[in-house]
C-alpha positions in Angstrom: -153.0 183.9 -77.9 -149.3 185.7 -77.7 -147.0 184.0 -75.3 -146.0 187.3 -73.9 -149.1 187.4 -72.8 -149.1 184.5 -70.8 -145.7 185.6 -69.6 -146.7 188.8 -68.6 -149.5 186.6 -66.3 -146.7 184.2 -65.3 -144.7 187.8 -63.9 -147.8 189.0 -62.3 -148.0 186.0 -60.6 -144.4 185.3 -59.1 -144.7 188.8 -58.3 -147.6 188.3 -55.6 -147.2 186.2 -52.8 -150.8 186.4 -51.9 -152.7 183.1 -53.0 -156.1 185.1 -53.6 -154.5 187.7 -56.1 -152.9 184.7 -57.8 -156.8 182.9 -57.6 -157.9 186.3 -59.0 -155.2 186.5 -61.7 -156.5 182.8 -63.0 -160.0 183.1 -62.8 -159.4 186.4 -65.5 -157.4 184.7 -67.7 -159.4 181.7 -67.6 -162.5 183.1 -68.1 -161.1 184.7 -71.3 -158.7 181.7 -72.6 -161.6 180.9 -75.0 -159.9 177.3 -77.5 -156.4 178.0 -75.4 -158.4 176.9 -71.8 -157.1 173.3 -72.5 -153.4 174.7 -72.6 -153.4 177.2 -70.0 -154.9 175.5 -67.0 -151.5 173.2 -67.5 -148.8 175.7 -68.6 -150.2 177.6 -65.8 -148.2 175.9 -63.3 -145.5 175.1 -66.3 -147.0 171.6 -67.2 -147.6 170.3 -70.3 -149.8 166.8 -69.8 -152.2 166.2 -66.8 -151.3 164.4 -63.8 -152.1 160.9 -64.7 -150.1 161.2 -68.1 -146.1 161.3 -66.7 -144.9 161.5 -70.4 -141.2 162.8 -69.9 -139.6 165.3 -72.5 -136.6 163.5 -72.3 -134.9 166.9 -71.9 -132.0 167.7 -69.3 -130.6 170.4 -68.0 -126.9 169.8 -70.2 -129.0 169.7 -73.3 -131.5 172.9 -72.6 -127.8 174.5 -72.2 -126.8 173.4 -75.5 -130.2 175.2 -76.6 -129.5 178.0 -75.6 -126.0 178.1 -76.7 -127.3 177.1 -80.1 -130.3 179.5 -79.9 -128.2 182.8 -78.8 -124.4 182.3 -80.2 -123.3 182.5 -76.2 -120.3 180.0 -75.6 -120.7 177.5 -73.2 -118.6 178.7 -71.0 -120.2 181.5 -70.1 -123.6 180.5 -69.7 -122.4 178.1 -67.0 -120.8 180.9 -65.1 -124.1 182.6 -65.3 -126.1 179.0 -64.4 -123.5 178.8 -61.4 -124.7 182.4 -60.1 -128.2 182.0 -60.6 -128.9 178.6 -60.2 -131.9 179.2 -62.9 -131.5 178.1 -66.7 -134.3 179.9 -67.3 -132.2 183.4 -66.1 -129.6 182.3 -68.0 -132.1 182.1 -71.2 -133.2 185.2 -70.5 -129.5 186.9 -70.0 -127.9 185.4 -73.4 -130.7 186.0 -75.4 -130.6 190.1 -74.7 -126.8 189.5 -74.9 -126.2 187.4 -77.4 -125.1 188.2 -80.9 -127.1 185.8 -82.7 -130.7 186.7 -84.5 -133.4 184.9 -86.3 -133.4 186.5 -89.9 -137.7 186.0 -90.0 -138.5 186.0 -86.5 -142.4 185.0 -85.6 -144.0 185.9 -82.9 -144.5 182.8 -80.3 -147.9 182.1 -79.8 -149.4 179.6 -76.4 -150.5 177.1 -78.8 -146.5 176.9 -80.6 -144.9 176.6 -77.4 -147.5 174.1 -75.7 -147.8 171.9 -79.0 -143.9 172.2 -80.1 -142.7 170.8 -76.6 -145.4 168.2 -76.3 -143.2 166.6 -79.5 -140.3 166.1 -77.5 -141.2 162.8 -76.4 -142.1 161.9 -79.4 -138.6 162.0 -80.8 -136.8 158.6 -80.7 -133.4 156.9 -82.0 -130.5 157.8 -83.1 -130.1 161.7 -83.3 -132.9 162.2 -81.4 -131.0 164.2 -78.4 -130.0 166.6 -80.9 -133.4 167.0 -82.2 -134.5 167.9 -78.7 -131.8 170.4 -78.5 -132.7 171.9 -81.3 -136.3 172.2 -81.2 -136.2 173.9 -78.1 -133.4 176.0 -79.4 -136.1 176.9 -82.6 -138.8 178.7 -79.8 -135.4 180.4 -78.0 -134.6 181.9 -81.2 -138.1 183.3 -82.1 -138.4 184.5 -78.0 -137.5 188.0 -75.9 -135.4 187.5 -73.2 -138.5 187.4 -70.6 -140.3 184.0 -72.9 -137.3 182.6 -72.9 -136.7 182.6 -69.4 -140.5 180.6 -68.9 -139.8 178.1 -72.0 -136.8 176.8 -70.4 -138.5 176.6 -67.1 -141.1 175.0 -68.8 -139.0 172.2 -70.4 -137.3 171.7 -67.7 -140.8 171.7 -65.3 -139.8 174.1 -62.9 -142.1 177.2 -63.3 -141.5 179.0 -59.9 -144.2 181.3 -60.2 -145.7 180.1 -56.9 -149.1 178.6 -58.0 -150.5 174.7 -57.0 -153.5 172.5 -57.7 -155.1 174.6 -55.0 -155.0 178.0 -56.4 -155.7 176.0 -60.0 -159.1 174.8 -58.5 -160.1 177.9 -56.5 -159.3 180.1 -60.1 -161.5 177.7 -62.1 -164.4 177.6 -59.4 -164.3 181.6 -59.8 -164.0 181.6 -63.3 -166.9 179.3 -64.0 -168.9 178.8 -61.3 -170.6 181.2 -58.6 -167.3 180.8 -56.5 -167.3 179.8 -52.8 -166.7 176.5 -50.8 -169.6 174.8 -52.8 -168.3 175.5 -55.6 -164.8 174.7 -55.0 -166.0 172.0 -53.5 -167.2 170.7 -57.0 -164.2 171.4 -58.6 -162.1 169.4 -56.5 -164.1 166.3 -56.5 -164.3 166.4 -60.5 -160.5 166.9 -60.5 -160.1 163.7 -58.0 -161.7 161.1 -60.2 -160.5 162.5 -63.4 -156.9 163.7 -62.4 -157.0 166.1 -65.6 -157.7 170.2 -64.8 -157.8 170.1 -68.7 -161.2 168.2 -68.4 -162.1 169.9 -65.3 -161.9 173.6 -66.9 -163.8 172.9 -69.9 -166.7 170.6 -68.1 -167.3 173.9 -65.7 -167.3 176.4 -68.5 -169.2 174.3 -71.1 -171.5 172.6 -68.6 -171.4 173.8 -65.2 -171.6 172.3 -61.5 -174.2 169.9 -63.1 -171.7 168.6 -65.7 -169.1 168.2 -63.5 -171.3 165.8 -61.0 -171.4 163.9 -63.9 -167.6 163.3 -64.2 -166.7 159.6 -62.8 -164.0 156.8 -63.3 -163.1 156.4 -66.7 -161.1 153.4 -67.3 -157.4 153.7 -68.3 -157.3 157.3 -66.3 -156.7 156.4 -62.2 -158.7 158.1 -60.1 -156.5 159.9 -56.7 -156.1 156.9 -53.9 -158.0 157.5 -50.9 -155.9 158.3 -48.3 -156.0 157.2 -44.6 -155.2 159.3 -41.4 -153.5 157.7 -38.5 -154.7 156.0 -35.5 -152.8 156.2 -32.2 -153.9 152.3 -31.4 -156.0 149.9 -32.5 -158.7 150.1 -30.0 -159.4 153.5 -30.2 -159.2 153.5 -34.0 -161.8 150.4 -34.3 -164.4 152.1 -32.3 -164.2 155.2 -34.7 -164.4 153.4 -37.7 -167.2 151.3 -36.3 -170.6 151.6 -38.2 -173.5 149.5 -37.1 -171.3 147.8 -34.5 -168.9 146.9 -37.0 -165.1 147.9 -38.7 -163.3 146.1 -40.9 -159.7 145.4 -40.5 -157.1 144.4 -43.1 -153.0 144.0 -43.4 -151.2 147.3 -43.9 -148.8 145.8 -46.4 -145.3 148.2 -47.4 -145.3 147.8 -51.0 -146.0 149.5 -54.2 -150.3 151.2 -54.0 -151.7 150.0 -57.2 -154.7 150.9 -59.2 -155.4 148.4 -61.9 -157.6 149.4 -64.9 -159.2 146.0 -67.1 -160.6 147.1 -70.4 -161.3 143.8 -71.9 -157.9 142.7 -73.0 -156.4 146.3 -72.1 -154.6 146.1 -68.7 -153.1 149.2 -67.4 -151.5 150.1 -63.5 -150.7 152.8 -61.8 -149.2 153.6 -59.0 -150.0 156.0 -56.1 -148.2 158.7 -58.2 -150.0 158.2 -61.0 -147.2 156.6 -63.2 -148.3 153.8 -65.2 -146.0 150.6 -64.8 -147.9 148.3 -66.9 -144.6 147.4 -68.8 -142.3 147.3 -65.9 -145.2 144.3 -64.0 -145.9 142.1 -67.1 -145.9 139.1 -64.4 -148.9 141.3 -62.9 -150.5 141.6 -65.8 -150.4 137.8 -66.8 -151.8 136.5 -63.0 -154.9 139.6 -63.5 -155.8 138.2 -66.8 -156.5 134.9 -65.1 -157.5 136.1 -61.8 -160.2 139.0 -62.8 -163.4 137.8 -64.5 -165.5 140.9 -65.2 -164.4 142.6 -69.0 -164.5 146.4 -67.4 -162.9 147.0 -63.8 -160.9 148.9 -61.5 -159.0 147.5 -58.5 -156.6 149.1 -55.4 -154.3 147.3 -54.0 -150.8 147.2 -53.0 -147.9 145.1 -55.1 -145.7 143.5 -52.1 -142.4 141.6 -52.8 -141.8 139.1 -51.4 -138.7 136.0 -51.2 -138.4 134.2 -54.3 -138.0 131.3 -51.8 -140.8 131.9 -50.0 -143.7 133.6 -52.1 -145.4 130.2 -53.2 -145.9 129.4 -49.5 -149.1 130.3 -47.5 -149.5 134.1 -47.0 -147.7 133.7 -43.2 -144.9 131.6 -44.4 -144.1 134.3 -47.0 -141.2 136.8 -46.2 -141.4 140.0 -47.5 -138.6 142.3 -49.5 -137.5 145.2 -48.5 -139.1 148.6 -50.1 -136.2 149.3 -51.3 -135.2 146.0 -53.1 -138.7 146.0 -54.6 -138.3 149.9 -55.8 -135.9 148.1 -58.2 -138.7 147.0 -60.2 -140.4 150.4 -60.9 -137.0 151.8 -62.6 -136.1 148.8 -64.7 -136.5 149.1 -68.3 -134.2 146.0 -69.4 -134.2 142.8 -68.0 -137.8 142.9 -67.2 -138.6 139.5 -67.0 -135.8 138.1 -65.0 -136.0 141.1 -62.4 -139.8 139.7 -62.2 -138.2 136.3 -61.1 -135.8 137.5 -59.0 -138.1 140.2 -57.2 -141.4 138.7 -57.4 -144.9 140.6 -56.2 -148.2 139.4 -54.9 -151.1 141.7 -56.0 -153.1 142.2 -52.6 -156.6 144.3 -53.5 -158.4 145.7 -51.0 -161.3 148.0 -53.2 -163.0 147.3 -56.6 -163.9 151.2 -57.7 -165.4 150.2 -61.0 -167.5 148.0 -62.5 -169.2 148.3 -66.0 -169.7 151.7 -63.9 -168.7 153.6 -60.8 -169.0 152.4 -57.8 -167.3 155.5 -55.5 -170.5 156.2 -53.9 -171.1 152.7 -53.1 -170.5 151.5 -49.5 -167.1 149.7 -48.6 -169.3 146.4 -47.6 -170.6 146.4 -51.1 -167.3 147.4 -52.8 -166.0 144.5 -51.0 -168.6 142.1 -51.9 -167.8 142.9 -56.0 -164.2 142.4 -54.9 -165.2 138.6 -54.3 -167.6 138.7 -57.5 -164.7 140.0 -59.8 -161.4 138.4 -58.1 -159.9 134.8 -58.2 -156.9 134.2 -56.1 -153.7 133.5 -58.1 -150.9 131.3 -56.9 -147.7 133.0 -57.6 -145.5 131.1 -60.1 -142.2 133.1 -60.7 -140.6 131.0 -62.7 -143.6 130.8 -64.9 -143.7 134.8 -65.4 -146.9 134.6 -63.0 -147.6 137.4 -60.2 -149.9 136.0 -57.0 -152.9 137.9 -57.1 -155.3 137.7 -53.8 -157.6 139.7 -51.8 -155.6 141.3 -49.0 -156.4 140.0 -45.4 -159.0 141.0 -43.3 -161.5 140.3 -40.4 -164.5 142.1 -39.9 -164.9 143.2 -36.2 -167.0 144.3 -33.7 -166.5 148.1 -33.0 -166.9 147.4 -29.0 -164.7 144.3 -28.5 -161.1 145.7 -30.4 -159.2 142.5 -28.7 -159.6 140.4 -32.2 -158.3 143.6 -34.2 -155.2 144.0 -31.9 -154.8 139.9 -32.5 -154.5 141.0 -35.9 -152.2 143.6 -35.7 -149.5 140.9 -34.1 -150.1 138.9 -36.5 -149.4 141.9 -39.4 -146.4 142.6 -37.8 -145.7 139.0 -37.1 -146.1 137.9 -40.8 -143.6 141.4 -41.3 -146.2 144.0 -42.7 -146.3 147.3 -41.8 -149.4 147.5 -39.4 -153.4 147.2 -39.7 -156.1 149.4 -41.8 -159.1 150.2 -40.2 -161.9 150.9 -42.3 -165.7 152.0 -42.1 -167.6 149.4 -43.9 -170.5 152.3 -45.0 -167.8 154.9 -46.2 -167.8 155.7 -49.8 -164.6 156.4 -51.3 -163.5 159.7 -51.4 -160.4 159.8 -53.8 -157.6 162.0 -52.5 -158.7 162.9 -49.0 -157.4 161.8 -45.5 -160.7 161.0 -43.7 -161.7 159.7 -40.4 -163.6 156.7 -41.9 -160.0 155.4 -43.1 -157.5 154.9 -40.2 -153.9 152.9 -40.3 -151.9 152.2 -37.6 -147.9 151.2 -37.2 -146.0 150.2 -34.2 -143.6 153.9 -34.9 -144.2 157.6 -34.6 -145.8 158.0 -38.2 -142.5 159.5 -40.5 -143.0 161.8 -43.3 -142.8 161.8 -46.8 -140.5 165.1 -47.7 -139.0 166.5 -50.6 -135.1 166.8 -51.2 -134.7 170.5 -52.0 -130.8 171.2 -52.1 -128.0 169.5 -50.7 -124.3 170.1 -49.4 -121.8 167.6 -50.0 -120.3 165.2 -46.6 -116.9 165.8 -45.0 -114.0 163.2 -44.5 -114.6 159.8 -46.0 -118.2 161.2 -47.7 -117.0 164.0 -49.2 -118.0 163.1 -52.7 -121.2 162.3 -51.5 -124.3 164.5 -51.4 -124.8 163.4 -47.4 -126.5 166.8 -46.2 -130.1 167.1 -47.7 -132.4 169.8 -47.3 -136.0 168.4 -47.2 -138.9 170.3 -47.8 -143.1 169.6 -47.0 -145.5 170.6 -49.7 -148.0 173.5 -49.7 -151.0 172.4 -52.0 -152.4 176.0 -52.2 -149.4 177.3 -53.5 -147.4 174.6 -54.3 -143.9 175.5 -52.7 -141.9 173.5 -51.3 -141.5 174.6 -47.4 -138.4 173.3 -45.7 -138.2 171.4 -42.0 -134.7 170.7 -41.7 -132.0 169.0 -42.6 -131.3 165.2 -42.8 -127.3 163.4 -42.8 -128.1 160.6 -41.4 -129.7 156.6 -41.6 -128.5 155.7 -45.2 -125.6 153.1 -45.9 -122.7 154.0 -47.9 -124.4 152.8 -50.9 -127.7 154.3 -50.4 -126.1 157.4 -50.3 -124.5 156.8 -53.6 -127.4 155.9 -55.1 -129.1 159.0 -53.7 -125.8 161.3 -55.0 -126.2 159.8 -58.6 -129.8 160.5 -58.7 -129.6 164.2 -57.1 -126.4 165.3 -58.8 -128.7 164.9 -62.5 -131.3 167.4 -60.7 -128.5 170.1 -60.2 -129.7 173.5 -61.2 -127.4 175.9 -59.8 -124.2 175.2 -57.6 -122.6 177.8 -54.9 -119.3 175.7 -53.6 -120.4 172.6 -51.9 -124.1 173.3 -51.4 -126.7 172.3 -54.6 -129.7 173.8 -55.9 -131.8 171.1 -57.2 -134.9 170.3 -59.6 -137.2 168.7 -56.8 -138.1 165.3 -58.0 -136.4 162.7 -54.9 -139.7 162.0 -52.0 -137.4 160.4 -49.3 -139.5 159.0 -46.3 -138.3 160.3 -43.1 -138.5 159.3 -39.1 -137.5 161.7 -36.5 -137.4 162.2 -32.8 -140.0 164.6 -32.7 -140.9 168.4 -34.5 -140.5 172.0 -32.6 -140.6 175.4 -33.8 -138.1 177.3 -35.6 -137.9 180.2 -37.7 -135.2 178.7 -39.7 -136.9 177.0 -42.2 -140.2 178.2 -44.1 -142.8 176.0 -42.6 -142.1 177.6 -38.8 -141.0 173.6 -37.9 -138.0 171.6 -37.7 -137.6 167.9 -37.5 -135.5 166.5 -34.6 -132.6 164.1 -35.2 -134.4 163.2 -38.4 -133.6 160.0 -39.4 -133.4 158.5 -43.4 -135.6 155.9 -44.1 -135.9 154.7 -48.2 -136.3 156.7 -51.1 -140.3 157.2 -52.2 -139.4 156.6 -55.9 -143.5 155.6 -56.6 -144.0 159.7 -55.2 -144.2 162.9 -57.0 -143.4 166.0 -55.0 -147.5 166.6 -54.7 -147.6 163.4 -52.9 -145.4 164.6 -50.3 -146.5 165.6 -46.5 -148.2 168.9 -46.5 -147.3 171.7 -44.4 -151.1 171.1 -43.0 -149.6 167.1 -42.1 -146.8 168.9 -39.9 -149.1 171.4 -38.4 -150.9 168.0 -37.5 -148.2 166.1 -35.9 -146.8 168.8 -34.4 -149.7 169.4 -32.2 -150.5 165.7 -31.5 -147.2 165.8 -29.8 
């Protein structure tokens, strides 16, 4: 397949802002993709590895520059005047390769497969020189592509496609191009795509096998499954009695830490976090204490990693004092110094869920999951100094769904110990990766905040001026994937959380228009506020009130933000 013709689909598409055309657009194109499916239902929404796999290019926007400098003969210069009016490198592509002077002598046509394969070897490039290689490989596709492919393989390296599609219109598209369409059939889709996290898999399974192939899909360990995800409960009482099933809920800690899903193959340990990421190598102190701590060969926990005092974590579990979020996000980024960050910010491993065991066990009941969580888990002292993690089962009581008073006790006694707040769970549900049910409830002393997306910025006035203090934050639209905004946040952070923010925005810069940025999204901030109202300002219709900075979600992808439905939500719960 020619790459034009995937960009003529990707014009097509930006072109419509109508979510069924787009649905329409992908079913076709699916349904004739043929050996390219694999490849499209990814580049399709400008990615190149499935969700699970966060395999960075290792490609910036300075060097894509320097591509297209290379590629085209443009000077610099110029193509940062253009990049400054534009805020798109992909426009800029476009613009200085029908301008430039510089030609391939033996020019071949790009092809799907090229593009998708050629990138895909970024990563792979290591050492010294290796930047350059980057540069120019991509600057090899730029010089065998029209102005309008050049414009999508930059956005594509740079994964920014802005054509306007999500993993909704992705589903929907492959339900219609494979199945008989409709809810049921969506319906399919979507749970296939929740325990494999791979559309790649998904596609193929529906084409070559159908609705009955993809019942079959199921945890397969070292690829997570999506977390199931709770909704919240006004107070305790309430919550307990509709979780309740045969007279009974059970209640654990709500612990504020990093979600986990830990995969055991034998001697192959691998986590995830909520987002997907695997940070096997950045826990090996996790890795040691599940080693000793899990007994079955083949498993898969979820949990939550909580830091805690190096002074305090070998004490009981209420003696312990936790870290803040932030001091423990320190671990996720650290690639040096592993070991001793491990000492100096150690984690306890608190599961809650076994999903797996020599087979799925999603369809199980929570009272059984729990039981195998007793089978398969020995508690782990924590021994930092050792290069040991604690590993335990996180706390609970099970309660009766008419008498909430014990549940409430332990509540106090979360918040006492300094967690977050109590889970309330029904001990029949099954778990249903990636949804917000009723049968999973937590509950927190605040108005629940939201996780939002930094969109663009404006630098401060007076003393902040250098600092990127005004940020534009944005809730996420899974049908179509944009980014709608809800207002604008400047204040809550100290001095040198702002500057930590400023370093990590001012690398997403994609176009600049005085002192207000465009940016890449990438930062998930987590957000309270007084309370939302209406506005035709920003593109969801809401805008936050006094809205209030909390930490930076670094374990979050953009997908994993609030969705626009989420504000609809708390909106009217006001």
């Amino acid at each position: 397949m020619e790459y034009a013709d995937l960009v003529a689909l990707y014009e097509r598409l930006a072109a419509t802002e109508s979510t069924n055309e787009k649905r329409t657009l992908l079913a076709t194109q699916f349904a004739d993709a043929g050996e390219q499916l694999h490849r499209l239902v990814l580049l399709t929404r400008g990615r190149l590895y499935p969700a699970y796999d966060r395999e960075e290019l290792g490609v910036s926007s300075q060097s894509v520059l320097a591509a297209i400098a290379k590629a085209s003969g443009v000077a610099e210069t110029p193509l940062r005047d253009r990049w400054s009016e534009t805020g798109d490198l992909g426009d800029v592509a476009a613009w200085a390769v029908e301008n430039g002077g510089q030609q391939t002598l033996f020019s071949a046509p790009l092809t799907v497969e090229r593009v998708h394969d050629t990138l895909r070897e970024l990563p792979g490039f290591d050492g010294a020189g290796s930047q350059d290689r980057r540069v120019d490989t991509v600057a090899g596709l730029l010089s065998n592509a029209d102005p309008e492919e050049a414009r999508y393989v930059v956005r594509t390296a740079l994964g920014h496609l802005r054509v306007g599609v999500g993993e909704g219109t992705i589903r929907d598209a492959i339900a219609d191009a494979f199945l008989e369409g409709g809810d049921e059939a969506v319906d399919a889709v979507e749970r296939a795509y929740q325990v494999t996290t791979d559309f790649q898999v998904v596609a193929r399974t529906a084409r070559d096998d159908g609705r009955p192939g993809l019942e079959q899909l199921s945890v397969e360990l070292g690829r997570p499954v999506q977390v199931m995800l709770a909704e919240t409960a006004e107070d305790v009482p309430d919550g307990v009695a509709e979780v309740a099933a045969d007279g009974v809920a059970l209640c654990e800690y709500k612990y504020d830490g990093f979600r986990v899903q830990i995969h055991v193959d034998g001697d192959d340990i691998s986590i995830f976090t909520r987002r997907l990421e695997d940070v096997t190598e950045q826990f090996p102190d996790v890795v040691r204490a599940v080693q000793e701590a899990v007994t079955p060969a083949r498993v898969v926990l979820d949990g939550e990693l909580v830091g805690y005092t190096p002074e305090t974590v070998g004490a009981e579990p209420q003696g312990r004092e936790p870290l803040a979020f932030q001091q423990l996000s320190r671990r996720i980024k650290r690639e040096s110094d592993i070991e001793a960050t491990a000492r100096e910010l150690p984690v306890v491993g608190h599961v809650f869920d076994c999903l797996y065991e020599d087979g799925s066990l999603l369809s199980a009941p929570l009272r059984e999951r729990r039981d195998r969580l007793d089978d398969v888990v020995t508690a782990v002292s924590p021994e930092p100094d050792t290069g040991i993690a604690g590993f335990e089962i996180a706390h609970f009581r099970r309660m009766p769904g008419d008498e909430p008073t014990g549940a409430s006790e332990l509540y106090r006694e979360a918040l006492d110990a300094g967690h977050e707040g109590v889970m309330l769970k029904n001990p029949e549900a099954a778990y249903q990766p990636g949804r917000r049910v009723g049968r999973l409830l937590k509950h927190k002393p605040t108005m629940e905040p939201l996780d939002l997306v930094v969109t663009r910025a404006q630098y401060s006035e007076g003393r902040r001026s250098q600092l990127l203090g005004r940020l534009f934050l944005g809730c996420y639209d899974p049908e179509t994937g944009d980014l709608l905004e809800v207002g604008r946040l400047s204040t809550g952070y100290t001095d040198e959380e702002l500057q930590q923010l400023t370093d990590s925005l001012e690398t997403l810069v994609i176009g600049q228009d005085g002192r207000r940025v465009e940016l890449e999204p990438s930062v998930v901030l987590e957000v309270e506020y007084e309370e939302l109202q209406e506005s035709p300002e920003y593109g969801s219709g809401y805008a936050l009130r006094f809205p209030r900075y909390l930490r930076t979600r670094d374990t979050l992808a953009p997908e994993d933000a609030d969705t626009i439905d989420r504000v609809e939500t708390l909106y009217e719960s006001q």
